[in-house]
C-alpha positions in Angstrom: 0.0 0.0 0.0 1.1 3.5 -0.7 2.4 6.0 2.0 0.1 9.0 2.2 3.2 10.6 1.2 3.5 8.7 -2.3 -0.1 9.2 -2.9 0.3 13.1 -2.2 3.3 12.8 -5.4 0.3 12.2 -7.9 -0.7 15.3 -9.5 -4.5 13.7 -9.9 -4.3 13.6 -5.9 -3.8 17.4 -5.9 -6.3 18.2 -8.0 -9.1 16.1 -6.5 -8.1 17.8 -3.0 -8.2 20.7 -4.9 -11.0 20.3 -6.7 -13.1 19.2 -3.5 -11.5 22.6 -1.5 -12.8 24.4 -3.5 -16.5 22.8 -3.6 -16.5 22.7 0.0 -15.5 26.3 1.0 -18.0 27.9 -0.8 -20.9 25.1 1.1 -19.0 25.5 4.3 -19.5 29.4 4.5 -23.0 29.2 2.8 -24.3 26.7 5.4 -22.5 28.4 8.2 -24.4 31.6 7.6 -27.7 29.9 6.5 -27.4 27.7 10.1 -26.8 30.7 11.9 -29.3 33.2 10.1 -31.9 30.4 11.1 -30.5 29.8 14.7 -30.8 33.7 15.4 -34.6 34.0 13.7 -35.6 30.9 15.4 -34.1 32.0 18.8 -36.0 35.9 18.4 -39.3 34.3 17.5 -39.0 31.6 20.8 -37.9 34.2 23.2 -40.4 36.4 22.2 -43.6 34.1 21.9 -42.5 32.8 25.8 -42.8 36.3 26.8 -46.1 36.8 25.4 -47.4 33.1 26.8 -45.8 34.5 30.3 -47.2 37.6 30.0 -50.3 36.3 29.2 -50.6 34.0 32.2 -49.4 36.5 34.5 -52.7 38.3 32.9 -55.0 35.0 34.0 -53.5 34.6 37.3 -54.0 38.7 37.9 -57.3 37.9 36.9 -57.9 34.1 39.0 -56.7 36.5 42.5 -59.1 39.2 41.7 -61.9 36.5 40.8 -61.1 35.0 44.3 -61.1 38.4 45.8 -64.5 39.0 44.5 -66.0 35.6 46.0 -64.4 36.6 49.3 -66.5 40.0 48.8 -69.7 38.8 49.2 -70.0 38.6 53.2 -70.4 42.2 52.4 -72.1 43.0 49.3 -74.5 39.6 48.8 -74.4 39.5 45.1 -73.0 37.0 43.4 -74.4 35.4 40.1 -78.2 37.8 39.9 -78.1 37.1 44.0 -79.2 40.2 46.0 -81.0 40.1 49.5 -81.4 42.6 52.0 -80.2 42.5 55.3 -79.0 44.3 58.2 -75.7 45.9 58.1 -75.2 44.6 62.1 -72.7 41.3 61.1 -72.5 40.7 64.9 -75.8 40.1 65.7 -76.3 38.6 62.3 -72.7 36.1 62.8 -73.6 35.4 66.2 -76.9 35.5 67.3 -78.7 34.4 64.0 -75.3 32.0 63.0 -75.7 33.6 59.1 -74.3 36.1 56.2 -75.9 38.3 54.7 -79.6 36.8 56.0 -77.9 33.6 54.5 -77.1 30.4 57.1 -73.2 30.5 57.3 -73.4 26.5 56.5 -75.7 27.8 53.1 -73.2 30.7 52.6 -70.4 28.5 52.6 -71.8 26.4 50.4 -72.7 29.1 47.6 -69.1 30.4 48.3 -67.7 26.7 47.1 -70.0 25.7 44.4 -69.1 29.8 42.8 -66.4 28.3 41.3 -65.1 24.5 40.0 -61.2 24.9 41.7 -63.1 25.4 45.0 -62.8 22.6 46.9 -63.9 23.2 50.5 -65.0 26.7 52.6 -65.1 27.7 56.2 -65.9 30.0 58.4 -64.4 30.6 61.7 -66.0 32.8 64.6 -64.5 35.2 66.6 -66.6 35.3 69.2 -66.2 31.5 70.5 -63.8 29.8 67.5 -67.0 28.4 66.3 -66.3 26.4 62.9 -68.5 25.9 60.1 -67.6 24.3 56.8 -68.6 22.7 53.7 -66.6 20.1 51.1 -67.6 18.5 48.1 -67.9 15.2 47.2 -68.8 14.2 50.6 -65.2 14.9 51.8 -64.5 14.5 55.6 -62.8 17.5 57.7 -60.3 16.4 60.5 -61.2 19.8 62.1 -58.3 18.9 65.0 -55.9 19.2 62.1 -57.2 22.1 60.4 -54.2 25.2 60.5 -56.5 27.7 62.2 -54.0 29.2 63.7 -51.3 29.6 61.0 -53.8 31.1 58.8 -55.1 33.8 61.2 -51.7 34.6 61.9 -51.2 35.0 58.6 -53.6 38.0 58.7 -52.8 39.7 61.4 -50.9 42.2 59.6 -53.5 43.3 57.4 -56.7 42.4 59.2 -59.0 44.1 55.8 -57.0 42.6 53.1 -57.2 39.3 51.4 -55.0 36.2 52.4 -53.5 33.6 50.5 -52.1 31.2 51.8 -49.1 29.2 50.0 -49.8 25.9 47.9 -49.8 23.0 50.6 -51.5 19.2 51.2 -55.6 19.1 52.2 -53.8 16.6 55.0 -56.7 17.8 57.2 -59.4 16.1 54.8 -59.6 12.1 55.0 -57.7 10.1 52.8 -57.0 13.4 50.7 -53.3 14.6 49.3 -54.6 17.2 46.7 -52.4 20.4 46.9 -54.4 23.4 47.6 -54.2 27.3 47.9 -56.2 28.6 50.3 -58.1 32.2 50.4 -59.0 33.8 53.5 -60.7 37.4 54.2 -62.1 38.8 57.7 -66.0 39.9 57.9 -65.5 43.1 59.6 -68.6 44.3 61.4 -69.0 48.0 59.5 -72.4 48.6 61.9 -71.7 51.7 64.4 -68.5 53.9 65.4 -65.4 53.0 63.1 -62.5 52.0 65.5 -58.9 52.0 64.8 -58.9 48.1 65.0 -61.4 46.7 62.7 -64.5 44.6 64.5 -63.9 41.3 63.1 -66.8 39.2 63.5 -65.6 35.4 61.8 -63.2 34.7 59.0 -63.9 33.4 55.9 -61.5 30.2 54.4 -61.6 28.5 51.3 -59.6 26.3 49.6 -58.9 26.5 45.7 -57.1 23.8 43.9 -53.7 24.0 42.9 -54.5 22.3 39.9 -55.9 25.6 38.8 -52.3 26.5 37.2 -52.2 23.1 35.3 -53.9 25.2 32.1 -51.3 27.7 32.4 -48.6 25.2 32.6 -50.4 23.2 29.5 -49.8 26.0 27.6 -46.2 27.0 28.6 -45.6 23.2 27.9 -43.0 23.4 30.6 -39.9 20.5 30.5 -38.8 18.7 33.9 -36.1 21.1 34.3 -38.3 24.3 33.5 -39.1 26.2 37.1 -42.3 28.4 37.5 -43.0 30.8 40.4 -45.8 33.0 41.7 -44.2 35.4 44.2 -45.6 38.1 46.3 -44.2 41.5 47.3 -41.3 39.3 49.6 -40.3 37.2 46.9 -42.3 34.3 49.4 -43.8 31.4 46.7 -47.4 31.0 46.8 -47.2 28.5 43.8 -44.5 26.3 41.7 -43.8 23.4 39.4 -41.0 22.7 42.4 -41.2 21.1 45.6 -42.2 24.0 47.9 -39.8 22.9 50.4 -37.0 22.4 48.9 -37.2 26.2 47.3 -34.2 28.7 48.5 -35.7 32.3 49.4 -34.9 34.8 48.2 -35.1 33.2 44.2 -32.0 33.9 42.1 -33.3 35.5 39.3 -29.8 36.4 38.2 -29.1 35.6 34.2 -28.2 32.3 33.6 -26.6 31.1 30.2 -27.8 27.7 30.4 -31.6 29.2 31.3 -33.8 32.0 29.4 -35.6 33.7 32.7 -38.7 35.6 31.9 -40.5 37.8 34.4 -44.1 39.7 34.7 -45.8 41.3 37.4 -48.9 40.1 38.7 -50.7 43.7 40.2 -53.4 42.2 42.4 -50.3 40.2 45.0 -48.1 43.0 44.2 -45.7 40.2 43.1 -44.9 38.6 39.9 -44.8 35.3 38.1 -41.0 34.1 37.5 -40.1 31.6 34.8 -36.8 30.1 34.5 -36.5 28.0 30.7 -34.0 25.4 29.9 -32.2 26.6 26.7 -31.6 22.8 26.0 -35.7 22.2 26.2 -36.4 25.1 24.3 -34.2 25.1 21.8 -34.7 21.1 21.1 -36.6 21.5 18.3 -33.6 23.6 16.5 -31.5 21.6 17.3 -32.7 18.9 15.7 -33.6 21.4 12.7 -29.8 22.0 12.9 -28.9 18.5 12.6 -30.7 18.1 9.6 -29.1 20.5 8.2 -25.8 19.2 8.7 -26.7 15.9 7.8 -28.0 18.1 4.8 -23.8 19.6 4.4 -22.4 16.1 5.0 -24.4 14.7 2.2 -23.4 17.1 -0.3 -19.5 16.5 0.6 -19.6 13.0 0.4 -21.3 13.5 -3.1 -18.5 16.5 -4.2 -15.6 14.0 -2.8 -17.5 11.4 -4.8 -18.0 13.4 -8.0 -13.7 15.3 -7.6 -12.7 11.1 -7.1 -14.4 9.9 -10.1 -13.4 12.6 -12.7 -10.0 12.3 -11.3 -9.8 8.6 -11.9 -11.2 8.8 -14.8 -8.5 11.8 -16.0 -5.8 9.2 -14.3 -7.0 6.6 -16.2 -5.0 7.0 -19.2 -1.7 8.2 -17.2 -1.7 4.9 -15.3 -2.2 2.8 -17.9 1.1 4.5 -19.8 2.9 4.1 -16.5 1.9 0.6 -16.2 3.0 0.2 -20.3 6.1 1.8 -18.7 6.6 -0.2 -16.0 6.4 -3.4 -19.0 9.1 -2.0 -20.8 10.9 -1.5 -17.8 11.2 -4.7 -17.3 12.6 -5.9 -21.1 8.9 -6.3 -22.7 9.7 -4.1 -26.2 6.9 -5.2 -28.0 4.3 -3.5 -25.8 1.9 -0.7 -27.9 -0.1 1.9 -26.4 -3.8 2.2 -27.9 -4.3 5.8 -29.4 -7.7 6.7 -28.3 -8.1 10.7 -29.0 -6.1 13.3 -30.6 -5.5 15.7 -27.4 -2.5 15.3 -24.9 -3.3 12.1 -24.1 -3.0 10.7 -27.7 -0.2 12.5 -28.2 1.7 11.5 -25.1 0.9 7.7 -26.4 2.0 8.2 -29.8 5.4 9.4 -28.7 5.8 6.7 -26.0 5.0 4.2 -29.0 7.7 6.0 -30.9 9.9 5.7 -28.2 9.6 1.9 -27.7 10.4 1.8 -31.3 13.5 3.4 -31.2 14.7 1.7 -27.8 13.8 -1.7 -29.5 16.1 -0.6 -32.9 18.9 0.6 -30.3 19.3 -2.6 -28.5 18.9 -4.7 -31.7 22.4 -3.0 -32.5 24.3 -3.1 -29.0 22.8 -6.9 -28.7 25.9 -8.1 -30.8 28.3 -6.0 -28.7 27.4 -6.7 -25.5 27.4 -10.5 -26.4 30.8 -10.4 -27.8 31.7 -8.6 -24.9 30.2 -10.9 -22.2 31.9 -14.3 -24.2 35.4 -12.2 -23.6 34.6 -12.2 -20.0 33.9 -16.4 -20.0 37.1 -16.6 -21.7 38.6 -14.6 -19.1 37.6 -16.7 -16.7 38.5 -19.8 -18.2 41.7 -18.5 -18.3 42.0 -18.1 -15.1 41.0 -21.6 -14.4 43.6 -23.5 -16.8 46.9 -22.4 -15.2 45.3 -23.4 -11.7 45.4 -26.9 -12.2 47.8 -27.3 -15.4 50.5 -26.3 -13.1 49.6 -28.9 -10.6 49.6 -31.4 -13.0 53.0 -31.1 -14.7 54.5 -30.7 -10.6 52.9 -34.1 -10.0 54.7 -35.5 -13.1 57.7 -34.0 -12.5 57.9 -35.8 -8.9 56.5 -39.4 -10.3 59.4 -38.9 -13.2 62.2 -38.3 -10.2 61.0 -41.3 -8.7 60.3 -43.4 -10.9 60.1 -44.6 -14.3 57.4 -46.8 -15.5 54.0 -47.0 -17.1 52.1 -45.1 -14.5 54.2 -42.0 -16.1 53.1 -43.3 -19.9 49.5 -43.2 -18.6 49.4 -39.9 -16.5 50.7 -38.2 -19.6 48.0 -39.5 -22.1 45.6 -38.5 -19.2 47.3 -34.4 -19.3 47.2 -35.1 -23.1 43.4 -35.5 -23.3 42.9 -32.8 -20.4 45.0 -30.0 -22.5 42.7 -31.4 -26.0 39.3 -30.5 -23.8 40.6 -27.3 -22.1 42.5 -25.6 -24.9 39.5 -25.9 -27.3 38.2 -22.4 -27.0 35.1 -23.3 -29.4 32.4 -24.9 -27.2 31.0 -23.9 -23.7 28.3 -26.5 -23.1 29.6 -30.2 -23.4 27.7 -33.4 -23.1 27.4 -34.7 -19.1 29.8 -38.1 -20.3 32.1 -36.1 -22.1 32.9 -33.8 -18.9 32.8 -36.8 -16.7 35.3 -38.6 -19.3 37.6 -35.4 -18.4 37.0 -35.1 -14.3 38.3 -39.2 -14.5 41.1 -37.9 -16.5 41.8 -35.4 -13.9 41.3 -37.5 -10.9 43.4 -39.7 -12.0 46.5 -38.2 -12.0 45.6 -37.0 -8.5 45.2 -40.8 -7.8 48.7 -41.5 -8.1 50.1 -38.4 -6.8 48.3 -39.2 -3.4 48.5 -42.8 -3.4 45.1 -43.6 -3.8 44.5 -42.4 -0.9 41.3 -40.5 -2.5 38.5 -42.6 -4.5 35.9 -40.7 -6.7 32.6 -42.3 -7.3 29.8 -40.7 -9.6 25.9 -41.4 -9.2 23.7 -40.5 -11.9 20.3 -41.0 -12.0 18.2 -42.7 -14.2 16.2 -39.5 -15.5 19.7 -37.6 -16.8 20.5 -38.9 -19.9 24.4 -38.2 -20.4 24.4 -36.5 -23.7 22.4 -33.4 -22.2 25.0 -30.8 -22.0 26.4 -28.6 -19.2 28.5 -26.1 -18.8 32.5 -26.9 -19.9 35.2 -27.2 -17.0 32.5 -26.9 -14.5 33.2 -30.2 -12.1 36.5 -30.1 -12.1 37.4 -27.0 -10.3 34.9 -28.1 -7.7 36.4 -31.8 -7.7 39.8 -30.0 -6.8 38.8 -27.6 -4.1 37.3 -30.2 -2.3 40.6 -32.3 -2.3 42.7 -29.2 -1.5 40.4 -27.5 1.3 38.7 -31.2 2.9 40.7 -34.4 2.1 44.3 -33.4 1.6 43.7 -31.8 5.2 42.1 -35.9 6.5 44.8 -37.6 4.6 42.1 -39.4 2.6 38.6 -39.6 1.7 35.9 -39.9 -1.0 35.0 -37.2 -3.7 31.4 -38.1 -5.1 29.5 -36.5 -7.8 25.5 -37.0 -7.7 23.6 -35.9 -10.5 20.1 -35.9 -10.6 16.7 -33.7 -11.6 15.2 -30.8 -9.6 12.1 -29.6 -10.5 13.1 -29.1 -13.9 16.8 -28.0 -13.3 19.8 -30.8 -13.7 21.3 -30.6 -9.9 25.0 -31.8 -9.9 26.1 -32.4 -7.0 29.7 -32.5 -5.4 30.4 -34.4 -1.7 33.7 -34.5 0.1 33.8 -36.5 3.6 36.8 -33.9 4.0 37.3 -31.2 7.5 34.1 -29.5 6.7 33.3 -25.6 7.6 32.1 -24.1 10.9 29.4 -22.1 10.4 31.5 -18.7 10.2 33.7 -19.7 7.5 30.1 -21.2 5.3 28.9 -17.9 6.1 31.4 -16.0 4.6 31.9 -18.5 1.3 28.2 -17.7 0.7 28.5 -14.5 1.2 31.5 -14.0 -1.4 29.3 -15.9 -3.5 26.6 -14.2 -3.5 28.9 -10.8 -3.9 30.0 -10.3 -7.4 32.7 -7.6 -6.2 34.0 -9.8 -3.0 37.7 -10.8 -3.7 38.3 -14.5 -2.8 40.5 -17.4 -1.9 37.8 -19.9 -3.4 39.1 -18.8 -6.8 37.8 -22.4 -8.6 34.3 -22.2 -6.7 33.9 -18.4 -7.2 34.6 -19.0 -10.7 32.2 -21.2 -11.7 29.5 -19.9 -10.1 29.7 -16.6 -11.8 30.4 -18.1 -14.7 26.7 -20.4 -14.4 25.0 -16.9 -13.5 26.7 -15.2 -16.5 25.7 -17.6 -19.2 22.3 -19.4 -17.4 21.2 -16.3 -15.7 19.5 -16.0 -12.0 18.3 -18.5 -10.3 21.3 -21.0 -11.3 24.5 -21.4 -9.8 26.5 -22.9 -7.1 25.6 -22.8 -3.3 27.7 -24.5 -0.4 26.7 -26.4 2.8 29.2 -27.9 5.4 29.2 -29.5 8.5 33.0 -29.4 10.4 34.5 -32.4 10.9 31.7 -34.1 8.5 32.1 -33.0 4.9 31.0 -30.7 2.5 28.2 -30.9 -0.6 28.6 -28.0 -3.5 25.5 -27.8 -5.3 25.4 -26.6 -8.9 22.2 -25.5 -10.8 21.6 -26.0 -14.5 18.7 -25.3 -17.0 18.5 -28.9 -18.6 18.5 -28.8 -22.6 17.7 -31.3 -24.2 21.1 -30.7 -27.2 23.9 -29.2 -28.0 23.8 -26.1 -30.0 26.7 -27.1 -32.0 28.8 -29.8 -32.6 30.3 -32.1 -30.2 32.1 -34.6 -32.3 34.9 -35.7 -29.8 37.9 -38.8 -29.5 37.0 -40.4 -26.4 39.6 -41.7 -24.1 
């Protein structure tokens, strides 16, 4: 796989990123200030329809006290719904002695007083004189009177004795089997018979409660989240009503700005206190921002189809360009007969007709430096052959020379018809590849001369197996200067031993084989032998095994050669790889032995 920074090298890579810059700024900005211009409208409108919803329930609840205050009015004026009575302005007598309102039985005034409005839920009246209490509940309710919160009510109004009290939201606990959450009204009937005193003559109190569930419409329509707070607060910032757990509410309410919260405030005239909401921006604001989403989802579909569209029309301007680079890469690698297709007449066809002129020309250029460089590489064989005949010719007349001093018999007659027939196969300079018998017929010749210079203390055995046939040919003078390093570097160094030549078929190649029971090599010494061979340029002691395997590579080409293994103190095996042919390119016409 490429490296980003490879792929960032191709010019079609450049233009696509490019190309797709220069699609997405123009989106980017667009939907940026599209997003935003939508945000900022959408926030406006929100803020300001909340304010007009909380304005307009500030309006109802204004409106809910003063309808309250008005039903807590008639123990003085006795109208109510086309109602009107006379009576006599003397509430004592009337409270006291004649236990009514208005020349109405408290316990039937107290029942008009609940049934004037549906939130009502139960009324009483306590009197002054004796604590007397009357009251009325519907839906057959039952009063605990012991647990009714006299007391905290009436405090509640002692300091304004005329005005109207309301008392926070709290639990009917005082009606059985009841956990509704009520606000209850109160008002003192003042006696306004005789001389006016500085302390009003209050003749009973009047109590009812209204159902906190009176706010639920509001709330409906403010369609208030979990985390939303709502507050009715009077003059003291006290709560007489919230979406919150009254208990649990701090006084004084923070009503200090809060980025998380949009807080929204409207007085409420008749309490002298106001109705505080506190909004969630993250409630609010859901809706846009799932209009926002959409939008981006909107943004992200659109990029994937501009990097789509800037891929595709750079492939398809790549196209061409690769396939000349891959035509290239084919005639790279020695294929001359390769022909680019000349589909159009722009650049591209032009570029292709010149790289097809250019294959033509290469191909003309190397037909004419074929013939030199061949000539040249068969000067470089002979060079090396060269170098192998005085190696072993000089060898060969020293051994005569010694067996001459010594002695004089037939074993002299024979090792010079043996150097006879070795200088006829070496000195003719017109073959390289020989049949496998006649370089076998030579390596015998060799060996034996070394027979008698080392007293047959060295034996040479051949194995060849049944699927060579000896008149396939291999390379000239290649066993020999093995046969010879192995008696120099493993048996002369034993005292004696066996040289054996295997040869056999490997997957198509003919595998020669050459084994010595000789010293052997530790694994350094192996080491560096196959590095030197494997290093064209590495100088050598090896000179006979160095030689022949570049001479194998030189003529066969990779993939032959020799390679060595050895084991110290066991032996050593030389391999040598050949392409197996099946003749001789020329002729091989030879005198045998």
């Amino acid at each position: 796989m490429k490296s980003w920074g490879q792929r960032w090298n191709s010019v079609f890579v450049k233009f696509s990123a490019a190309f797709i810059l220069v699609g997405f700024i123009p989106l980017f900005a667009l939907s940026y200030f599209s997003v935003q211009t939508f945000t900022g409208h959408v926030e406006r409108y929100t803020n300001d329809n909340l304010r007009q919803m909380v304005l307009y329930i500030s309006y109802n609840l204004n409106s809910a006290f003063n309808n309250y205050n008005e039903i807590s009015m008639l123990m003085y004026t006795g109208r109510y719904d086309g109602l009107q009575d006379s009576f006599s302005d003397n509430q004592t007598r009337n409270v006291n002695e004649l236990q009514q309102i208005n020349s109405v039985p408290i316990d039937a005034f107290l029942k008009m007083i609940m049934y004037s409005d549906r939130y009502i839920t139960s009324a009483y009246f306590v009197r002054t004189k004796d604590s007397k209490l009357y009251y009325q509940t519907k839906e057959n309710k039952v009063i605990i009177p012991d647990k009714l919160p006299i007391e905290d009510w009436l405090s509640t109004m002692k300091d304004d004795p005329t005005g109207l009290m309301i008392y926070p939201t709290h639990e009917d606990y005082y009606i059985f089997n009841s956990q509704d959450n009520v606000i209850t009204i109160g008002r003192n009937l003042i006696d306004t018979s005789g001389t006016l005193t500085r302390e009003p003559k209050i003749v009973g109190t009047l109590f009812f409660d209204v159902d906190a569930k009176i706010a639920d419409q509001f709330l409906r329509e403010l369609n208030l989240g979990e985390k939303d707070e709502l507050y009715v607060l009077d003059d003291k910032e006290r709560p007489y009503f919230s979406n919150q757990e009254l208990a649990a509410i701090q006084i004084p309410i923070s009503s200090e700005n809060d980025h998380r919260k949009l807080i929204l405030s409207e007085e409420i005239p008749f309490i002298k206190g106001r109705l505080l909401v506190k909004f969630e921006n993250e409630e609010i604001y859901k809706q846009l921002g799932t209009t926002s989403s959409a939008v981006y989802i909107a943004i992200g579909i659109c990029s994937l189809v501009l990097i789509f569209m800037g891929t595709w029309f750079s492939r398809r301007l790549a196209a061409p360009i690769r396939g000349l680079i891959k035509q290239m890469a084919k005639v790279e690698s020695g294929n001359l007969e390769i022909q680019v297709e000349v589909k159009s007449n722009d650049e591209m066809g032009r570029l292709a007709h010149g790289f097809n002129r250019m294959v033509d020309r290469l191909q003309a250029f190397i037909n004419e430096a074929y013939v030199a460089e061949i000539k040249h590489k068969q000067t470089e064989l002979n060079a090396l052959k060269s170098q192998i005949r005085p190696h072993y010719l000089y060898n060969t007349l020293e051994v005569i020379r010694m067996n001459a001093v010594h002695s004089d018999a037939d074993e002299v007659a024979d090792m010079i018809l043996s150097l006879s027939n070795q200088l006829k196969y070496v000195i003719d300079y017109g073959e390289d590849w020989v049949t496998i018998q006649r370089e076998l017929e030579h390596l015998k010749d060799y060996f034996y001369i070394i027979q008698v210079r080392f007293e047959n203390r060295f034996e040479l055995r051949c194995e060849i197996s049944e699927e060579v046939n000896r008149e396939w040919p291999i390379l000239k003078l290649s066993l020999q200067p093995i046969v010879e390093n192995a008696i120099q570097h493993g048996l002369r160094l034993k005292g004696k031993g066996i040289v054996k030549i295997s040869i056999e078929l490997w997957e198509n190649k003919l595998a020669v084989t050459v084994y010595d029971d000789g010293v052997g090599m530790d694994k350094t010494e192996l080491d560096r032998l196959n590095a030197m061979l494997g290093d064209a340029a590495a100088p050598s002691k090896n000179v006979g095994v160095k030689n022949v395997h570049e001479r194998i590579k030189s003529v066969c080409g990779e993939g032959y050669g020799v390679s060595v293994s050895s084991r110290k103190h066991v032996g050593t095996s030389v391999l040598m790889l050949f392409p197996v042919k099946e003749e001789l390119t020329h002729d091989t016409t030879h005198s045998g032995r």
